[in-house]
Structure formats: structure tokens, C-alpha cells
C-alpha positions as CSV (number, residue, x, y, z in Angstrom):
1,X,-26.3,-12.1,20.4
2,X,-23.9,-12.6,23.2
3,X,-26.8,-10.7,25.5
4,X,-29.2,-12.5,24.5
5,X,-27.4,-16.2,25.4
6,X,-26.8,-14.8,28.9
7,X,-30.6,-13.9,28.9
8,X,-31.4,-17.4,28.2
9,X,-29.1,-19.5,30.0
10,X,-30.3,-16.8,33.5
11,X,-33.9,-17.9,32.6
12,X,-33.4,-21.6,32.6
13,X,-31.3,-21.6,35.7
14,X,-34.3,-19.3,37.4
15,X,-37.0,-21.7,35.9
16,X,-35.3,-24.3,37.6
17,X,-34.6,-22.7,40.9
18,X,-38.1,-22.0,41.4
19,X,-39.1,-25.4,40.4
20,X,-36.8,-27.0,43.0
21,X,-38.3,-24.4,45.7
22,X,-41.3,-26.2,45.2
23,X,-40.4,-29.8,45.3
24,X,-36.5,-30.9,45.5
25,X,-37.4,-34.2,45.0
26,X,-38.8,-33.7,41.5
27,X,-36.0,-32.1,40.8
28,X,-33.5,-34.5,41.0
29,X,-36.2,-37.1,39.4
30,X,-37.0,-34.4,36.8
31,X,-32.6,-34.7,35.6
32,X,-31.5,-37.8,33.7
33,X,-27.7,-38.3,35.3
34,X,-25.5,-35.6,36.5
35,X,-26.1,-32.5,33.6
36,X,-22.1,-31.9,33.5
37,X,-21.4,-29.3,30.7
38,X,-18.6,-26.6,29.6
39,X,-20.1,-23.2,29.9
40,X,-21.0,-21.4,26.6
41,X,-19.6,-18.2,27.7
42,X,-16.1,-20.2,27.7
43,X,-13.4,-18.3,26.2
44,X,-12.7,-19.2,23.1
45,X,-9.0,-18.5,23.3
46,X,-7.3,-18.8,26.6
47,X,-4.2,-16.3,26.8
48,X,-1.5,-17.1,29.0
49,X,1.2,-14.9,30.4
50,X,5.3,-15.7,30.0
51,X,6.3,-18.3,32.3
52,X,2.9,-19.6,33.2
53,X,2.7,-23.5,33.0
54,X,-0.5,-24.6,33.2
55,X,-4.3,-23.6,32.8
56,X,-7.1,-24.3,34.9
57,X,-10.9,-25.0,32.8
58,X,-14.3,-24.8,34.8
59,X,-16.9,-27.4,34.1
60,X,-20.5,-27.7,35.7
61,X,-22.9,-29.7,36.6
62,X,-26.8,-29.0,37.4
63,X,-27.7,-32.0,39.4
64,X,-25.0,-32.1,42.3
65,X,-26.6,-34.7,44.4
66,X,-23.8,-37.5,44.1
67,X,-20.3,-37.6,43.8
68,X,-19.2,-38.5,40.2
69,X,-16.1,-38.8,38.3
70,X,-16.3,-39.1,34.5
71,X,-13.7,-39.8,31.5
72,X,-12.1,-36.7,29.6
73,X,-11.0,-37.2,26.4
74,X,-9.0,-34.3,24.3
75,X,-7.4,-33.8,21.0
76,X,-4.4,-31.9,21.2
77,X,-2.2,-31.4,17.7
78,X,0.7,-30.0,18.6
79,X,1.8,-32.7,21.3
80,X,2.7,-30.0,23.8
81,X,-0.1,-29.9,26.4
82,X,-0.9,-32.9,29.1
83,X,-4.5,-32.9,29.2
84,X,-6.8,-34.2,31.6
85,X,-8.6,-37.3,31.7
86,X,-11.2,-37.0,34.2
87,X,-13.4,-34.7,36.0
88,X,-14.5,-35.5,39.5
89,X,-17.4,-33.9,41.5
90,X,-17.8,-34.2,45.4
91,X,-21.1,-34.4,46.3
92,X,-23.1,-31.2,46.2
93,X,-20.8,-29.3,44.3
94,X,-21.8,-27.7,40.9
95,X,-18.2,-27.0,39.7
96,X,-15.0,-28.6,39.0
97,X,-11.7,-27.9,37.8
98,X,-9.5,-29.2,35.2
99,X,-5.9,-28.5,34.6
100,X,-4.3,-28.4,31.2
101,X,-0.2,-28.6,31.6
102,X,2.8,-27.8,29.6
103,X,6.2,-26.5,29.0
104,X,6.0,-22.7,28.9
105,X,9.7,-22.6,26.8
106,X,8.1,-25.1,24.3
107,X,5.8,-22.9,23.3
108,X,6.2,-20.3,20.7
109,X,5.2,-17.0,20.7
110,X,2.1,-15.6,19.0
111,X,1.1,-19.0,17.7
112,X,-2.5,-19.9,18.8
113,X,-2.7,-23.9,19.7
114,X,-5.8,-25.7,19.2
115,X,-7.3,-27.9,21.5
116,X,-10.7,-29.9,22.4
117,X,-12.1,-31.4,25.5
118,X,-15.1,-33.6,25.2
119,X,-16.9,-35.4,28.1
120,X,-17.0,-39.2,27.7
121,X,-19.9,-40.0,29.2
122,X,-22.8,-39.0,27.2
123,X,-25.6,-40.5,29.3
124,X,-24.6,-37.4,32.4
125,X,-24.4,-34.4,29.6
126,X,-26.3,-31.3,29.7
127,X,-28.3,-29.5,26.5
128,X,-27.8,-26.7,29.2
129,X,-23.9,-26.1,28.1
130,X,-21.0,-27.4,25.8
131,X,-20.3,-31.3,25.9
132,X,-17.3,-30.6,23.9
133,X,-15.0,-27.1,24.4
134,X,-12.9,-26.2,21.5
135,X,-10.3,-23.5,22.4
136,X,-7.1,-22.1,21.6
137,X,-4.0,-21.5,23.8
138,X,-1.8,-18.9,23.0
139,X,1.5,-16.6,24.5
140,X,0.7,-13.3,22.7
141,X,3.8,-11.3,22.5
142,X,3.6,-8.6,25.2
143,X,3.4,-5.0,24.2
144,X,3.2,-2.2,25.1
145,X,0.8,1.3,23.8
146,X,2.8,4.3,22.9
147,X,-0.1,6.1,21.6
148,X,-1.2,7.6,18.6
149,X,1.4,7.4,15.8
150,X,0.5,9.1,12.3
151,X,0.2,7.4,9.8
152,X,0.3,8.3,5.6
153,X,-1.9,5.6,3.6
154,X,-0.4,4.8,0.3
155,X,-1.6,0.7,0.3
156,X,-4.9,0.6,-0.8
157,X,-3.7,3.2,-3.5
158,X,-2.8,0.3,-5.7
159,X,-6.5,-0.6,-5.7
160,X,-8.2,2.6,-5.3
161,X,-7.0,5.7,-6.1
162,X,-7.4,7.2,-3.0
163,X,-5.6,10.1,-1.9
164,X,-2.4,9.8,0.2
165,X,-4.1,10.8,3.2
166,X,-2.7,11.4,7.1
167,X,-4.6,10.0,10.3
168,X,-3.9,8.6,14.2
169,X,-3.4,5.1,14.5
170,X,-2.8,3.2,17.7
171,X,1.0,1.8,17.6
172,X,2.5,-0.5,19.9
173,X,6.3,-1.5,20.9
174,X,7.3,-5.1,21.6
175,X,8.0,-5.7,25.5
176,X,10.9,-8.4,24.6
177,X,12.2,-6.5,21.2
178,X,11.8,-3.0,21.1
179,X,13.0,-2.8,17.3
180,X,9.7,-4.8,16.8
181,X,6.2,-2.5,16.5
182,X,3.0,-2.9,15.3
183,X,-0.2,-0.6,14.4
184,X,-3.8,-1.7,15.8
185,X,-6.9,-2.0,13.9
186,X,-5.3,0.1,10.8
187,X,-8.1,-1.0,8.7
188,X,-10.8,-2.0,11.3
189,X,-14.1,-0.3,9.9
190,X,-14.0,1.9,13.2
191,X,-10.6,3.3,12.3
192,X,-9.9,6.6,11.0
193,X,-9.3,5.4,7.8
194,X,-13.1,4.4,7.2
195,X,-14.2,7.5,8.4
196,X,-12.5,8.8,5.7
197,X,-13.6,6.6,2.9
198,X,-16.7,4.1,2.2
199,X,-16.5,1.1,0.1
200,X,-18.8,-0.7,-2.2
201,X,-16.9,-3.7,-2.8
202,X,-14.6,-4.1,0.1
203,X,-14.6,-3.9,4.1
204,X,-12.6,-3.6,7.2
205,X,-11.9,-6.1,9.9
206,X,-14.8,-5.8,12.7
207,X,-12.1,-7.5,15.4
208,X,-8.9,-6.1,16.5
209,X,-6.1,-7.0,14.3
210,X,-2.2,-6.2,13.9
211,X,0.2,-5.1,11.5
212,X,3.5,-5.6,12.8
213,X,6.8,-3.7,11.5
214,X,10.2,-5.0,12.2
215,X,12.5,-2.5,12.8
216,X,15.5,-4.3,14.5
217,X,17.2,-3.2,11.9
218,X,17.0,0.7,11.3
219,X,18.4,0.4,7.3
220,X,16.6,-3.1,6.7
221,X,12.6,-2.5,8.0
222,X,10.7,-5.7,6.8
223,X,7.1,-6.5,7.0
224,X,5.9,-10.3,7.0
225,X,3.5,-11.8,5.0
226,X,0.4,-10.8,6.8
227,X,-3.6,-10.0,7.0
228,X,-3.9,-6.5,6.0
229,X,-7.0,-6.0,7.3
230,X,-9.2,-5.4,4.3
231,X,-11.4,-7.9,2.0
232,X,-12.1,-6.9,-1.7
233,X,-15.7,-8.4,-2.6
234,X,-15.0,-11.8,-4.3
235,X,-11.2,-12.0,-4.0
236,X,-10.5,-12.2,-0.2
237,X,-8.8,-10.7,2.5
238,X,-5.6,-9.0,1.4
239,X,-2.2,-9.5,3.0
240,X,0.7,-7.3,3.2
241,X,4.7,-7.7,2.8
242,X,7.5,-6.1,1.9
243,X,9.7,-6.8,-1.1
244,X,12.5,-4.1,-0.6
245,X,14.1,-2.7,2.8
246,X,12.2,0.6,4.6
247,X,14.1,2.9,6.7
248,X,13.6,3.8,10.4
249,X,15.0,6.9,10.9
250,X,14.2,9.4,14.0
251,X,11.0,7.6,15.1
252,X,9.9,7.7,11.5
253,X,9.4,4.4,9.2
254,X,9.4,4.4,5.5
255,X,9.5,1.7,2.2
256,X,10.8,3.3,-1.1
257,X,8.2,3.3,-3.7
258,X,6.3,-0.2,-4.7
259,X,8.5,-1.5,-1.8
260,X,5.4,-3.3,-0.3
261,X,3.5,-5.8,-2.0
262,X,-0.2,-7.2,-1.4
263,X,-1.4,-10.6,-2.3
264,X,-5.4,-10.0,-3.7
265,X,-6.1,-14.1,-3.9
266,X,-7.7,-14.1,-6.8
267,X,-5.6,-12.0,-9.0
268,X,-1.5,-11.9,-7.7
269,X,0.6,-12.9,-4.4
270,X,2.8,-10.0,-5.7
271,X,0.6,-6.5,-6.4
272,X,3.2,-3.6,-6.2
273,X,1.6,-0.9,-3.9
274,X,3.0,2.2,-2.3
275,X,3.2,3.3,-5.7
276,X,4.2,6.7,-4.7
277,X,6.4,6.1,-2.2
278,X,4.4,8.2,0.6
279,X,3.7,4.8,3.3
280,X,5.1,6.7,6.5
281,X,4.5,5.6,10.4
282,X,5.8,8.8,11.9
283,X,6.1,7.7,16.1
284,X,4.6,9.7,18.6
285,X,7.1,12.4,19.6
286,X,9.2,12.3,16.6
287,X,9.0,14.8,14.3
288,X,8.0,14.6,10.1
289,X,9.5,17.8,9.2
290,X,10.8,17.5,5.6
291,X,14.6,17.8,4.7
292,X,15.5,21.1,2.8
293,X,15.0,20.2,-0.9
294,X,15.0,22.0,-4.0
295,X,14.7,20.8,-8.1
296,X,16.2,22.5,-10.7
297,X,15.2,22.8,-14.8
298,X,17.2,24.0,-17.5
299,X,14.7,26.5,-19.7
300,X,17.3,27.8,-22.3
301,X,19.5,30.4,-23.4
302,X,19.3,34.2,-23.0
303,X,21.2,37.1,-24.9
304,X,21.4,40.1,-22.8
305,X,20.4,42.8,-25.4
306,X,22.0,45.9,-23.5
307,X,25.3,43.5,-23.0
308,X,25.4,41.3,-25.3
309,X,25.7,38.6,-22.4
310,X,24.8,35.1,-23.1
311,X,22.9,33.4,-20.0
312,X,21.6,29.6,-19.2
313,X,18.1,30.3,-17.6
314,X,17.7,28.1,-14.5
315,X,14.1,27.5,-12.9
316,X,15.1,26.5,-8.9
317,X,11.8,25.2,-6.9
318,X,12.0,25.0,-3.1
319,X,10.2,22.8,-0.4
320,X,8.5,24.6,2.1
321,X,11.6,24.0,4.7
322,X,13.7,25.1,2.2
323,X,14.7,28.8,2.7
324,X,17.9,29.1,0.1
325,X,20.0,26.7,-1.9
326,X,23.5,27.4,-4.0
327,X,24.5,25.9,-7.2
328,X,27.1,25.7,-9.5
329,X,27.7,24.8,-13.5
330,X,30.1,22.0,-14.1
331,X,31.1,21.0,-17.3
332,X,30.1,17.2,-19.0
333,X,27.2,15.4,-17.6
334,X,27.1,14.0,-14.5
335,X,23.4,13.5,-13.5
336,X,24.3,9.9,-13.3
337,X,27.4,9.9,-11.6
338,X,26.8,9.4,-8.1
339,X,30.5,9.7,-7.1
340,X,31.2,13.3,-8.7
341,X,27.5,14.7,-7.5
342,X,28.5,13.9,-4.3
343,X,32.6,15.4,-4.7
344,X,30.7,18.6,-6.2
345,X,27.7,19.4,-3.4
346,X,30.4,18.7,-0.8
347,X,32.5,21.3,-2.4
348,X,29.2,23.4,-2.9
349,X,28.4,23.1,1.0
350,X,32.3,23.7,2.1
351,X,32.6,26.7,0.2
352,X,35.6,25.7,-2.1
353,X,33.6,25.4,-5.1
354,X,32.3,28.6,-6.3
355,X,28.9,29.0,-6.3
356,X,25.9,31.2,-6.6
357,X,23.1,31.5,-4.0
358,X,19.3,31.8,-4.0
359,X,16.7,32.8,-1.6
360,X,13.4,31.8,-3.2
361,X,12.1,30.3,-6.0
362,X,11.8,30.8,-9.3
363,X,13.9,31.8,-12.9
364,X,17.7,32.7,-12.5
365,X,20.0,33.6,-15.4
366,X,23.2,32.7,-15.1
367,X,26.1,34.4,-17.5
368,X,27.9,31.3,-19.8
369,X,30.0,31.8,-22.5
370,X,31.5,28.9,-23.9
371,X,29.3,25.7,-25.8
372,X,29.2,22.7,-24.5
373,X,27.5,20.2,-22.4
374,X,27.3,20.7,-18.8
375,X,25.3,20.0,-15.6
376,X,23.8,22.4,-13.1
377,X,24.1,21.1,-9.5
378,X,22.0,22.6,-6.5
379,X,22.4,22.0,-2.7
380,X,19.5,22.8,-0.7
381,X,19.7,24.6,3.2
382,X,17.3,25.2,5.8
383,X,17.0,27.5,8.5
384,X,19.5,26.5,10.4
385,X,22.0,26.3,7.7
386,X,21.6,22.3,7.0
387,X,21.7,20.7,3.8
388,X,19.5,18.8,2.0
389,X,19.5,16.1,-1.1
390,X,21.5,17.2,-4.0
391,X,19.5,18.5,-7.2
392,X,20.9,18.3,-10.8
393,X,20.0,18.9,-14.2
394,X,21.8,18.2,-17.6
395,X,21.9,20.6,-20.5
396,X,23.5,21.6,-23.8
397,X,24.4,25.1,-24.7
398,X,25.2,27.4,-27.5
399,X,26.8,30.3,-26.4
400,X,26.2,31.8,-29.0
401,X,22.3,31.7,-29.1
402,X,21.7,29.6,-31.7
403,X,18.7,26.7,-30.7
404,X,21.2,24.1,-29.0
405,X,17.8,22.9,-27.9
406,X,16.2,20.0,-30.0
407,X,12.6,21.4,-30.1
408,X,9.8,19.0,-30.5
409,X,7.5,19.3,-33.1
410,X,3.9,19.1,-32.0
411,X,0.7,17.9,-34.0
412,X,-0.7,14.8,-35.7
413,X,1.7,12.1,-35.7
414,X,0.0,8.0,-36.6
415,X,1.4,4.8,-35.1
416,X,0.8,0.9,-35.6
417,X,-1.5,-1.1,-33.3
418,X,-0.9,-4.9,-33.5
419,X,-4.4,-7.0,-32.7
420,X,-6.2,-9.8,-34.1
421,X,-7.4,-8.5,-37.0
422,X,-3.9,-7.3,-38.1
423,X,-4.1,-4.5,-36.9
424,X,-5.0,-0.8,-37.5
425,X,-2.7,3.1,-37.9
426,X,-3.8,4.7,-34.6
427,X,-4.0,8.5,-34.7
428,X,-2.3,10.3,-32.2
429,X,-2.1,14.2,-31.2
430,X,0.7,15.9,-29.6
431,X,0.2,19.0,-28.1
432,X,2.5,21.1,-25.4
433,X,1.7,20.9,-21.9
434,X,1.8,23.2,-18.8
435,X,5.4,23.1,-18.5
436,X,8.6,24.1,-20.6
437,X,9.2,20.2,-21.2
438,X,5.8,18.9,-21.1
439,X,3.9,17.6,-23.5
440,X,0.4,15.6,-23.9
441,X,-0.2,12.6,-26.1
442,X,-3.6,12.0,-27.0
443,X,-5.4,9.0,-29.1
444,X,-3.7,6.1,-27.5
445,X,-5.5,3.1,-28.6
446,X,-8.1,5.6,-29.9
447,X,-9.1,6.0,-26.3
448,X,-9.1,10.5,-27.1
449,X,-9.7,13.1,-24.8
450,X,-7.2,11.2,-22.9
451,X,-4.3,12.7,-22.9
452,X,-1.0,11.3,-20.9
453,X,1.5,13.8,-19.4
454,X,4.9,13.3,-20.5
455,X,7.9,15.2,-19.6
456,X,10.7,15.8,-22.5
457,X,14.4,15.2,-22.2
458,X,16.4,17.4,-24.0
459,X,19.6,15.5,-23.5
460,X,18.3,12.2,-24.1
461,X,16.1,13.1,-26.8
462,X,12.8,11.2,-25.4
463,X,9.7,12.0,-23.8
464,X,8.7,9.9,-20.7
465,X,4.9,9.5,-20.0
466,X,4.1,7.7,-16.1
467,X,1.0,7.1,-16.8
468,X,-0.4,10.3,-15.5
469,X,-3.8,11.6,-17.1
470,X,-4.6,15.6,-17.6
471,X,-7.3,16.1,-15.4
472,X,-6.9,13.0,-13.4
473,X,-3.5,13.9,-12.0
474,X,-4.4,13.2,-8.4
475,X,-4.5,9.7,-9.4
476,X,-1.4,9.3,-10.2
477,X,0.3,7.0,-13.3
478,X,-3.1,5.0,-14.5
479,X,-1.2,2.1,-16.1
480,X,-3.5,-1.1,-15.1
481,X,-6.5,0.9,-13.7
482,X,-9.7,0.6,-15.6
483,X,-9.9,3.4,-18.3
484,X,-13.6,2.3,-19.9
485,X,-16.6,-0.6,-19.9
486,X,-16.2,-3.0,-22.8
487,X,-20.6,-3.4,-22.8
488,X,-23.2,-2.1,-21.2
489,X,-23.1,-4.7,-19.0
490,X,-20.1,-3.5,-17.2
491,X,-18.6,-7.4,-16.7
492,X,-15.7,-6.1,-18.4
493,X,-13.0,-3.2,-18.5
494,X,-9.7,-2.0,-20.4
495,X,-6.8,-0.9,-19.1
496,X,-3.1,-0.1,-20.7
497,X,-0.2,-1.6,-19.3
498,X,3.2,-0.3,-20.1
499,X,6.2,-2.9,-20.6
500,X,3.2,-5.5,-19.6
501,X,3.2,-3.8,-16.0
502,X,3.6,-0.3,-14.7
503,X,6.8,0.8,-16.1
504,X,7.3,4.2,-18.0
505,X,6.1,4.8,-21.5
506,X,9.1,6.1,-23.6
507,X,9.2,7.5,-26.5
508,X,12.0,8.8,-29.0
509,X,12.6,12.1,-30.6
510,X,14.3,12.4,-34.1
511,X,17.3,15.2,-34.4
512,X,14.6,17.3,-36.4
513,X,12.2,17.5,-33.5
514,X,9.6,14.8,-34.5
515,X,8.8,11.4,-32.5
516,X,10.4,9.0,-33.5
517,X,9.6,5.7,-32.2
518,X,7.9,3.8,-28.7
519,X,11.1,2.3,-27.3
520,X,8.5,0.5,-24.9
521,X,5.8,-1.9,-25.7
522,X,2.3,-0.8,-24.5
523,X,-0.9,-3.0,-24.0
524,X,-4.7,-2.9,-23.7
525,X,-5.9,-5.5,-22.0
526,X,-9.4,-6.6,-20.0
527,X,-10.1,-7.4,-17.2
528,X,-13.5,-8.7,-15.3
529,X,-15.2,-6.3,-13.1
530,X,-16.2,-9.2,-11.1
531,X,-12.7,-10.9,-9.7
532,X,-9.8,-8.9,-11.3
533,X,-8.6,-11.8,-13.4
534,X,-7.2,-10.4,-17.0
535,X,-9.6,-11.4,-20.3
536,X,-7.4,-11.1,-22.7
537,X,-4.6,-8.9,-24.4
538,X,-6.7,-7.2,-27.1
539,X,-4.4,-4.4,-28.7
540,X,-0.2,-3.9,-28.6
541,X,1.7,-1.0,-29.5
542,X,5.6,-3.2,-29.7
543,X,8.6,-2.1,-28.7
544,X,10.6,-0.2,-31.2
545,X,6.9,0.8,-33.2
546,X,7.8,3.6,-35.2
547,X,5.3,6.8,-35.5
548,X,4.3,8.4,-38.1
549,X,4.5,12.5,-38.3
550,X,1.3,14.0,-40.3
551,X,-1.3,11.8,-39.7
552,X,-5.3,13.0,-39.6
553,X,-7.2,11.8,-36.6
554,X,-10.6,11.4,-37.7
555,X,-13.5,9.8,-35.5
556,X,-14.1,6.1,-35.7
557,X,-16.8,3.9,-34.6
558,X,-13.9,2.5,-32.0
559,X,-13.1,6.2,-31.4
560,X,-16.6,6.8,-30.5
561,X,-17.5,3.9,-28.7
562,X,-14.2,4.3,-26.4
563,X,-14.9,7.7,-26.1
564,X,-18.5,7.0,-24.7
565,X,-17.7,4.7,-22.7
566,X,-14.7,7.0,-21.3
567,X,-17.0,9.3,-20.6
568,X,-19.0,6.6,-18.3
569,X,-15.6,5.3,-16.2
570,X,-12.9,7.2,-16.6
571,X,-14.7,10.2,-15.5
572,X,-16.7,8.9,-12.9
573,X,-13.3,8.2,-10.9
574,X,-13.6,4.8,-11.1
């Protein structure tokens, strides 16, 4: 479009170049007044560098015979600028200047001001250009390229569940605070990132845009309220903040999980995201190697048969810069102590503590005699001898052998829905999972063949489902994304919300093995298709709902509708 203006405006000034060359007087008879005009191909915004105190405007003129001087007249909102309020022409000239003044230290940075000229004499305009110029001045903050950083996308996760993917982005360091960075065109439809993934319903900037990260201070990374880039079909362009503090540590920025937020217009100024924790701007030059760490899981007892030894069985797990780690068995639990984890590693690490070391990972029995409670603690090394992140893991043990486990009981067990209609026993099954602790509930709402992955605590008796679906677990926790159509029409969707938002599902586990209660609420709500907006809270499991052991699942006509219509959402990755 911009080609094809210049085109244009080259023709009209030819056309008239020729005619003059035929006759000059017909063509200052064939003008009505003096043609003065602003340019089309003026810049819209006018950028000005630090100091600089004024700006200097071109406007033309196609009939230069005479000399001429006409009114100016301007808006100007911000008070700042002293505008002109004339042009003047000498005779035979075709261009003037105008000069628009101000105070360079009254200005502040990165704010665009909006002005507007317009000639006051309409009888010498031109349809050949502008006789009013609309444009913005502005003092963008001066950075400087460092090149390509990497960055890990975990934003757009809260909308999509996209995978947690690493590409080059273009980062930038502020001239006047260097604490102060920002990425370029993160989700501009040329980026990486849309070479990665296509949308149906929502689109990149096509214009260069900014994200910028403060970093001034190292332990307190914020982000402001800004455009993120990105426009979801119907709801708007989304903007980005942060709600708790990132880190910037050895050219590498972080935000703990759902430590950003995005406002979607139409549906929330406050939409966790980075719901796993994995947003990372490594610099370029620094370097993402992971810290040493290693988890550890108490699997049970062991009786030596040969030596009548009695062992707790340990399961250690290393990261991949992990190459040993040393524990030690303390006695009480102290998972949630921060104060004594930290006394015992250190005594772990120093060597005054003793301890037992591992190379690899994988099972390790460890001789215990005496019942109790108690907590194994693990400190992780490297290489190079450093430590990592302290690991620990709570257990109860019977030295002598006997089941100091409470084991849960799998099968049918039935639970209470509230709705409308008073509601209805839900079926649900329990089976065992992958896992030593974990287990799969199934039947949730009737929505089967849907089974959430929930881990079992032995210590506290519960069983904790994220929201994580077998089969889907690259996903991640599903509470609040759509799990099935409610019609063919596909206006409509349900999704289960835990504790009304994204919280953990817990649920209780009697002394005898069986569930024994949700000690969370759980919802199914809908939501339109269309705009995001919630429809209505159709079905609650309450807080505190006991379940049932023993019940028969059977197949409803709400079992197999939801399972149809599973069938056409869930599994096509909505």
C-alpha cells in the first residue's frame, strides 16, 4: 500500500511537470491559490534523541509563484510543546520549515505526545497532501541489542496447553539503567514462537513491540502491566504483569510458579499463568546449567532373610548434573521445618553428620532397627563437588516388619454431587497408578475414562490429585480447561475447578485404607466457546463430602453423553 501511494503521488507530480513544459502559464492558471500541504509519507511518530529541544516539520507547496505566509493552528494536550503559528514561503520556493519547541527535561520517557497541525487557510490547500498532520513525539528510552537471549515459554500455557518450549529472542539492555531489559517482538507472528505453533483463534503483533523486565533489583524482578503481544479472537489483546517477585541470578531471569498474571479483557485482569514455573530469559553468555538435584521416596520396609536385618527402602532420583548425593535418617518429622533441614544438610555437606553416599539412581536399603517416625534427608553434589537443594521425605517404620504403612484400598467407592436437581451418588473407581504412591480416580462428575493422577501420603493419610489427566500428562493439572462440548453446537464447554480455581484436589484416607472424604470442594462449570465468560456452576462436589466405599459404576445416559462428548474434546487436545 505504502508503494503504491509513492506511485501515485510520482505520477501526479510527473503529469504536472510535463504539463508546465508545455505552457507555464496555464499552469499557474490551472492552481486555485498556493496548493500548501503536509506530505503523506510524514512520519507518523517523530522520535527525538535525549537532550534535543526542538523539531523541525516540512510542508509544501505546488504553485511557488508568490510569496505567502499562512496561519498554523495546532492542538497540543499535554501543554509541553510551543507550536508554530505560521508558515511562510519566499517566492519560488516549494518548501518550508516549521519548528515545534519544548523543554527536553519536561518530557518523560517512553510516553508518545500527541499533536496536530492544520493549515488555516483553506482556500491555498492541496488534495495533493495532508491539510492537517497528526503525529506523535516521543523520547524512547535508548537501548542497546545484546543479542539473542533464550527464552522458555510458559505464558500462553494458561491458555493453550502448549509445550514449555525453548527459542532465540532478541533482548535488549537499557542505556540509562542497565537493571532494566526488555525482549523484542516475543510474540510478533515472525518470531520463533509462531514458527513453532499456529493459531485458530488468536494472532501475533505484525509491528515491533516490547516486553520489558525490571531487574534493578536481582531478588525483586517485576514486570509492568503491559501488551503481551498476542490477541485471543473476541477477547482482545492480552497484557502481562507480575504478581510475585522473579529472580535474576547469573544472567538468568525467573518468576516462581503462577508468578505472572495476564489480563484476557473479556474474561479476568488477573489469569494465573506460568503455571509450571518454567518462564526463563537465560542472557546471552550466561549459562542454564541446572543445580545438582535429587528427590527421594520412602517405598517400605525390608527383612533381610539371610540376616534377619530390617531395612527402610529408599528410591533416590537424580538430575542430569547430578553425579552423587548423601543422606541421612533423622528421627521425628521435619519435612516442614525449614530451620532443622537446613542444620542437618549443613551437617550432611560438612561431614559431621554421618551419612551414606550414592552414585546413581535408583532403590537403596538402608539397615533400621528401632520404630518410629523419622525423615530421610538427601543433599545433592555435582561434579565439582557442589551442592544442590536439599531433598526430604517423611516415613513411619516398624522395625519389626509388620505393615506400618496404611495401604489404600482400591476399587469402587460412590460420592455426593450437589446440583439443581438435588443431586445425584456419582460412581467413582480407584485403581493404582505407575508409581508406589500413585493412584487414579476415575468417574469424576461421571466424566470416565478420565482418570486424575494423584499421589498418596503416607504420613498424612491423603491423596493429592493436580489436576493431571493419564494420557494427557503433558498438559499438565487440567483444572479450568475445557474437558467436553455441552451440544453439538459446540457454544458451550465444561470444565472442573478445584477450591473454585486451580488448587489441589485432596482427598482423605481412613486408618483402614479406604477414602474417606474430599477435604476440597470441586466444581463443574461452563463456559462459552465464544468469549470465555463462565455459564454457570452446574454440579459441586463440597468440601468435607464423604465417599462411599463399594459402590457399582454402571453407565448412565450422563455417563454416556459425557463420555461421547470426551471423546470429541478432550481427546482432540483441545
Amino acid at each position: 500500500m505504502k508503494t503504491l501511494k509513492n506511485i501515485f503521488y510520482f505520477l501526479a507530480a510527473a503529469s504536472l511537470v510535463g504539463f508546465t513544459s508545455c505552457s507555464d502559464d496555464d499552469a499557474t492558471t490551472s492552481l486555485k491559490g498556493a496548493q500548501i500541504f503536509f506530505s503523506t509519507e510524514s512520519p507518523s511518530t517523530v522520535e527525538i534523541e535525549k537532550g534535543q529541544s526542538s523539531v523541525q516539520l516540512s510542508i509544501e507547496r505546488m504553485n511557488a509563484t508568490e510569496a505567502i505566509s499562512v496561519p498554523l493552528y495546532s492542538t497540543d494536550e499535554s501543554g509541553l510543546f510551543s507550536m508554530p503559528t505560521e508558515v511562510s514561503f519566499n517566492a519560488g520556493e516549494t518548501s518550508a520549515k516549521v519548528t515545534v519547541n519544548f523543554s527536553f527535561d519536561a518530557l518523560t520517557t517512553d510516553v508518545s505526545y500527541p499533536l496536530q497541525i492544520t493549515i488555516g487557510d483553506t482556500e491555498n490547500t492541496s488534495p495533493y497532501g495532508l491539510s492537517s498532520y497528526s503525529f506523535n513525539i516521543i523520547y524512547p528510552a535508548p537501548y542497546t541489542s545484546l543479542g539473542s537471549a533464550q527464552y522458555t515459554e510458559d505464558l500462553l500455557t494458561a491458555v493453550y496447553g502448549i509445550g514449555n518450549d525453548t527459542f532465540p529472542i532478541e533482548i535488549q539492555q537499557s542505556d540509562e539503567n542497565p537493571g532494566v531489559y526488555r525482549l523484542k517482538n516475543l510474540y510478533n507472528v515472525n518470531s520463533p514462537f509462531f514458527q513453532l505453533y499456529s493459531f485458530s483463534d488468536g494472532s501475533g503483533t505484525t509491528s515491533d513491540y516490547y516486553i520489558t523486565i525490571d531487574c534493578s533489583d536481582p531478588e525483586a524482578v517485576t514486570i509492568a502491566k503491559q501488551p503481551l503481544g498476542f490477541t485471543l479472537e473476541g477477547m482482545g489483546e492480552l497484557s502481562l504483569y507480575s504478581t510475585a517477585p522473579g529472580s535474576f541470578k547469573d544472567g538468568v531471569i525467573t518468576f516462581p510458579k503462577e508468578g505472572l498474571s495476564l489480563v484476557i479483557p473479556t474474561i479476568s485482569d488477573n489469569y494465573p499463568t506460568n503455571a509450571s514455573g518454567l518462564f526463563k530469559v537465560v542472557l546471552p553468555g550466561a549459562s542454564d546449567v541446572a543445580a545438582p538435584a535429587v528427590t527421594v521416596a520412602y517405598l517400605g520396609s525390608f527383612i533381610d532373610g539371610s540376616s534377619a536385618t530390617t531395612n527402610a527402602v529408599f528410591s533416590f532420583t537424580l538430575n542430569e548434573t547430578a553425579t552423587s548425593y548423601k543422606f541421612a535418617v533423622v528421627e521425628g518429622n521435619i519435612t516442614k521445618d525449614e530451620a532443622a533441614l537446613t542444620v542437618t544438610a549443613g551437617k550432611i555437606v560438612d561431614g559431621s553428620l554421618e551419612s551414606t553416599e550414592g552414585t546413581a539412581s535408583g532403590n537403596v536399603l538402608h539397615p533400621l532397627t528401632v520404630s518410629g517416625t523419622f525423615t530421610v534427608v538427601a543433599v545433592p553434589f555435582n561434579a565439582e563437588g557442589e551442592s544442590g537443594a536439599t531433598a526430604a521425605a517423611s516415613f513411619i517404620y516398624s522395625a519389626e516388619g509388620a505393615p506400618e504403612l496404611v495401604k489404600v484400598q482400591t476399587g469402587n467407592y460412590s460420592v455426593h454431587v450437589a446440583n439443581a436437581e438435588n443431586g445425584y451418588d456419582c460412581a467413582l473407581t480407584l485403581t493404582a497408578g505407575d508409581g508406589a504412591n500413585e493412584f487414579l480416580l476415575d468417574g469424576l462428575f461421571e466424566f470416565t475414562d478420565c482418570p486424575f493422577v494423584g499421589v498418596y501420603d503416607p504420613v498424612e493419610l491423603s491423596i493429592t490429585f493436580d489436576g493431571t489427566i493419564k494420557g494427557l500428562e503433558s498438559k499438565g493439572p487440567m483444572w479450568g480447561y475445557g474437558l467436553a462440548y455441552t451440544d453439538e453446537s459446540k457454544s458451550e464447554m465444561l470444565a472442573m475447578l478445584s477450591n473454585q480455581r486451580t488448587d489441589p484436589c485432596v482427598v482423605s484416607v481412613n486408618e483402614d485404607g479406604t477414602l474417606n472424604a474430599f477435604t476440597t470442594s470441586l466444581q463443574l462449570i461452563g463456559f462459552s466457546t465464544k468469549d470465555g465468560s463462565i455459564t454457570g456452576l452446574y454440579e459441586q462436589i463440597e468440601a468435607n463430602t464423604t465417599i462411599t466405599k463399594g459402590a457399582e459404576s454402571g453407565t448412565t445416559a450422563r455417563i454416556a453423553s459425557r463420555r461421547v462428548q470426551l471423546s470429541t474434546a478432550l481427546r482432540a487436545n483441545f
